[in-house]
Backbone as JSON, one array per atom type, in Angstrom:
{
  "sequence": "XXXXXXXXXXXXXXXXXXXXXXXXXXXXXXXXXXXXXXXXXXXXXXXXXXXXXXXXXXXXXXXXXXX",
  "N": [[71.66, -32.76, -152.08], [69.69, -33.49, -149.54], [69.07, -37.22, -148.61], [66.55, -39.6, -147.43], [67.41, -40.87, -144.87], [69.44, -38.92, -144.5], [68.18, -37.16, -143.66], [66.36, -37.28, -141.44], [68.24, -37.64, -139.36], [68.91, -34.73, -139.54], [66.74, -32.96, -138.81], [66.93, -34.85, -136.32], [68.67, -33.27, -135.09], [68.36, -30.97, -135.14], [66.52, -30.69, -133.56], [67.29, -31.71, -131.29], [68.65, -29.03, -130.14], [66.6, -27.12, -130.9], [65.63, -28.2, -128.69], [67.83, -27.48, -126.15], [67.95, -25.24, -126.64], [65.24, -24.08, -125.54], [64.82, -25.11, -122.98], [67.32, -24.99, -121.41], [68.96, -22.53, -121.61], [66.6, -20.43, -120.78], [67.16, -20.3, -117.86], [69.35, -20.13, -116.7], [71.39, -17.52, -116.52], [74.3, -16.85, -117.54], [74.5, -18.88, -119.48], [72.6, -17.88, -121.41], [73.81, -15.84, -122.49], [75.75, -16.67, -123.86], [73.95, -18.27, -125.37], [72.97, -16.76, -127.55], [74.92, -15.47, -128.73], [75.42, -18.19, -129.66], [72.92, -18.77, -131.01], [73.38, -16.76, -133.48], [76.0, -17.52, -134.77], [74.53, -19.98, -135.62], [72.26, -19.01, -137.6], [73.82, -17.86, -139.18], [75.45, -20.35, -140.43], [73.56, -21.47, -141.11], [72.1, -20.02, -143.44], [74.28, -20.66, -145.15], [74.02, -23.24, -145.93], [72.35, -26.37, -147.18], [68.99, -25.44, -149.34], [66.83, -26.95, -147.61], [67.72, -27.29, -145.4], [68.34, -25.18, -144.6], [65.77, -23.65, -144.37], [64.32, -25.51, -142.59], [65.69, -24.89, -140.11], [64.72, -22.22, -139.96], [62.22, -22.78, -139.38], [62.68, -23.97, -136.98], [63.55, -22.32, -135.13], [61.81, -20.09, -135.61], [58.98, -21.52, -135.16], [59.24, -23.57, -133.75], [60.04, -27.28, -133.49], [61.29, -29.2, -136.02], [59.11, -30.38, -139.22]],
  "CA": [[70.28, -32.92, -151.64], [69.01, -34.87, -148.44], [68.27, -38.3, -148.49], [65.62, -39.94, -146.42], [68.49, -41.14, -143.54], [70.34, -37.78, -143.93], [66.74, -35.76, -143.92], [65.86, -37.75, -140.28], [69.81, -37.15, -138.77], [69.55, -33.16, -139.26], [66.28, -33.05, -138.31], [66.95, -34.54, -135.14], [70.04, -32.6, -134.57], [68.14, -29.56, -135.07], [65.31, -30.82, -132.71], [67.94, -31.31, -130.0], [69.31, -27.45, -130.3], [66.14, -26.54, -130.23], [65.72, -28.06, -127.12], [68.73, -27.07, -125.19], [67.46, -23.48, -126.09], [64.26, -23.78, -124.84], [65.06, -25.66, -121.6], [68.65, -24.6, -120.58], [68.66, -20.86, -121.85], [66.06, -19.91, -120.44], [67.22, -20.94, -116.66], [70.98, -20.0, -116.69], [71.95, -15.9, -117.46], [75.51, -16.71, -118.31], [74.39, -19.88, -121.07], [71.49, -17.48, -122.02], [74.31, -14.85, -123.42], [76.79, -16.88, -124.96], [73.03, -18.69, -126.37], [72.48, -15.93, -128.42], [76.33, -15.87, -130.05], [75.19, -19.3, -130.66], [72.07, -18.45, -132.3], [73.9, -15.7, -134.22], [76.73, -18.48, -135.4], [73.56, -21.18, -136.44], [71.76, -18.19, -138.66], [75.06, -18.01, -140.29], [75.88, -21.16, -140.69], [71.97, -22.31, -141.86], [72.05, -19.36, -144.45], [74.61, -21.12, -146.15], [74.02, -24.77, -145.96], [71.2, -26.5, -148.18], [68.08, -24.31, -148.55], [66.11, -27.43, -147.17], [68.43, -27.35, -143.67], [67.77, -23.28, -143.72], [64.08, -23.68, -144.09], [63.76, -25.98, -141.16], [66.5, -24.0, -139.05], [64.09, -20.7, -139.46], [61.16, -22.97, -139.0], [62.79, -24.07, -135.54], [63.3, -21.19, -134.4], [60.89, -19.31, -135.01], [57.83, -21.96, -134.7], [59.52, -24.98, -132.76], [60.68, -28.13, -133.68], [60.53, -29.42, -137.54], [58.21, -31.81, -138.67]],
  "C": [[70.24, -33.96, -150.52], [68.49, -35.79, -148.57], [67.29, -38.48, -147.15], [66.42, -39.75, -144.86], [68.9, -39.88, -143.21], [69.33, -36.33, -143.19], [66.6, -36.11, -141.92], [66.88, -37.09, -139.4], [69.89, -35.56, -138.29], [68.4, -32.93, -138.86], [66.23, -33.61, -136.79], [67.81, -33.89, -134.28], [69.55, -31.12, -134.17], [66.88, -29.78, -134.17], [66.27, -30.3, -131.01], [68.24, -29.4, -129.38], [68.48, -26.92, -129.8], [65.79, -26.55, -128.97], [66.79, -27.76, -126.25], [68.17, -26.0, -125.29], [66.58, -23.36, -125.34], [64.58, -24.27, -123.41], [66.21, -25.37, -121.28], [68.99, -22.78, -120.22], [68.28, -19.98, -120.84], [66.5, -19.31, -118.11], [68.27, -20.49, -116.52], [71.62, -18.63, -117.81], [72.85, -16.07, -118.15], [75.12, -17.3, -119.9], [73.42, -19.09, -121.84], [72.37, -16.44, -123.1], [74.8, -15.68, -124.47], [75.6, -18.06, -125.75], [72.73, -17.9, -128.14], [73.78, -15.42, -129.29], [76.1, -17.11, -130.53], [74.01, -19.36, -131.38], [72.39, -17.55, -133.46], [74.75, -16.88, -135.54], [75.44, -19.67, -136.18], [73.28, -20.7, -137.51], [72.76, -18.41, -139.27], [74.92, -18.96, -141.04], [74.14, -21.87, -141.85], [71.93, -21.45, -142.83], [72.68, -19.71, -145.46], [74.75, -22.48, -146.49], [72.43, -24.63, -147.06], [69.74, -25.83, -148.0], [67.14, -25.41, -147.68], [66.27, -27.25, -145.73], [68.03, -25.61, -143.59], [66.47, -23.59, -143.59], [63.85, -24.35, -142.84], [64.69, -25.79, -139.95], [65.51, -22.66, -138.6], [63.1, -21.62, -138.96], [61.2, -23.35, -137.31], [62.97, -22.85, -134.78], [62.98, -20.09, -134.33], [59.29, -20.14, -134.69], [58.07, -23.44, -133.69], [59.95, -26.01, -133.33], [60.04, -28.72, -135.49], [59.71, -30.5, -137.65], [58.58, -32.37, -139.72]]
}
């Protein structure tokens, strides 16, 4: 389970991410493909990590940054 410290840490880890997607992605065809093997690899990876880190992995990307 996430402590307070560890709750803040992946939260802002997963803030960053989402921002490289939104601001780099979008701007740059090549980083926009191999974006979307890296959104492919995150889903993965957030499906099997704690359900708290999946919940605010889908919530980033599909409503924006967690709160």
């Amino acid at each position: 389970m996430l402590t307070s410290d560890s709750k803040e840490i992946y939260e802002l880890i997963f803030d960053r991410i989402y921002k490289i997607n939104e601001e780099i992605l979008p701007r740059d065809g090549e980083y926009r493909e191999w974006g979307q093997k890296q959104r492919s690899l995150l889903d993965q990876l957030c499906a099997r990590m704690n359900p708290e880190i999946g919940d605010c992995w889908m919530n980033l990307t599909s409503a924006g940054p967690c709160k």
